[in-house]
C-alpha positions, 0 to 999 in steps of 0.5 A: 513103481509106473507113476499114473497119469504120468509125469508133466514137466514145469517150472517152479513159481512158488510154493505157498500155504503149505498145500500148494505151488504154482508152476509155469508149463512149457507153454509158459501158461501157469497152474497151481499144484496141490503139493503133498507135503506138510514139512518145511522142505529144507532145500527143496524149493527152488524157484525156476528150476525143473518140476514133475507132476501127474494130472489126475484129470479128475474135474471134481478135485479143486486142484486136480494136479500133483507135485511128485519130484524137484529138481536142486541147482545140482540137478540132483532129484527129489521126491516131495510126495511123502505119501509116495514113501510107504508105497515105494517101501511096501513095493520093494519090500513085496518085490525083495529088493529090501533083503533085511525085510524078506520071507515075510508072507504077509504084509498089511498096511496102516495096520491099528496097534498100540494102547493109543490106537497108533498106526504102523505104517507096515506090519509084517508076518509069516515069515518063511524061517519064523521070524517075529512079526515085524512093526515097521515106520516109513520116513521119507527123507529130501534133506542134503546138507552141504557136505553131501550127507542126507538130514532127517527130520527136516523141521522139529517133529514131536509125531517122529518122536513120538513112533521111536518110542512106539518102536522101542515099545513093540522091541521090548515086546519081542516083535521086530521094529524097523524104521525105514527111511525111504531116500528121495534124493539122488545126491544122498549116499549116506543118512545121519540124523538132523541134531541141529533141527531136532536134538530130541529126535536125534537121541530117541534114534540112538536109544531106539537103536540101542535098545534094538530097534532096526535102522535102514535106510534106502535110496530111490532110482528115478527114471522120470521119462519113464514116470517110474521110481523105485527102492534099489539099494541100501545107504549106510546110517551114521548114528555117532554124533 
């Protein structure tokens, strides 16, 4: 994926008031960023070190300029644009670098399903061998603890909750359910998920994928010179507590 504008490098100021982050340019001039993350952002934040984002050059937008990526005092990179997530998986997912979710002919996103009137972040059919329809949720995940190994969720989370057992739902229907856990963060080589944070969330994962639910995990390859990123390899879940 060719990120459009492309990145600029800053600074980081502060992040404040959940949407936004003030960051200081090359010129040493500063300006705010909309920063599109609702989350905590355990172990992204990291005031005065590399940050990445794209001017929409919109003049109707308040804040017309958007985080993207962070750097951590390791100089590993992180993806904080959650919305980026579900486009970088329906990327690699059209292109076949996500073997597990090939031969499928069709792909739609935020498609309605569900007795709630939910929204599956990737619905999946026509597969070339028949297949079932496939249900798919994307999670973007940026936590690294201290021992190397990729957290999720990052903060408590009643709505991720609450999509596992909307997968569980679909499975006990016949179709597929994957969760996709889309890794945006370069020090990330294995995923487990965050009991300390969220001891609901850990046990709906294992009963999810107990009961059949599809668990996978890829890691994102940034070339940000290049304003590119991309889905290129699969990274082993550790569900054992």
């Amino acid at each position: 994926m060719i990120i459009e504008p492309p990145l600029q490098p800053a600074r980081l100021i502060k992040r404040y008031k959940r949407f936004l982050a003030d960051v200081e340019l090359p010129d040493t001039s500063s300006i705010t960023l909309h920063c599109p993350n609702t989350g905590s952002m355990k172990n992204c934040l990291y005031p005065g070190n590399r940050v990445w984002y794209s001017d929409s050059g919109n003049p109707k937008r308040k804040y017309p300029c958007t985080w993207y990526f962070t750097e951590d005092p390791q100089q590993n990179i992180i993806g904080i644009h959650t919305g980026l997530s579900n486009q970088l998986a329906r990327e690699a997912i059209l292109s076949g670098r996500i073997e597990e979710l090939s031969g499928y002919g069709k792909l739609i996103s935020e498609m309605r399903y569900g007795d709630q009137n939910s929204r599956i972040d990737l619905y999946l059919s026509e597969h070339e061998n028949e297949l079932p329809d496939c249900y798919a949720e994307v999670k973007n995940v940026s936590l690294l603890s201290q021992d190397g190994v990729g957290l999720f969720p990052d903060a408590v989370t009643v709505r991720g909750q609450k999509h596992l057992e909307e997968l569980m739902l679909v499975r006990q229907l016949g179709y597929r359910a994957v969760l996709l856990f889309c890794v945006q963060h370069s020090g990330i080589e294995k995923l487990m998920p965050a009991d300390q944070i969220d001891q609901v969330y850990g046990a709906l994962l294992r009963k999810a994928a107990a009961e059949g639910v599809e668990i996978l995990a890829y890691a994102a390859r940034f070339e940000l010179e290049l304003s590119q990123v991309e889905l290129d390899r699969a990274l082993p879940v550790i569900l054992e507590s």
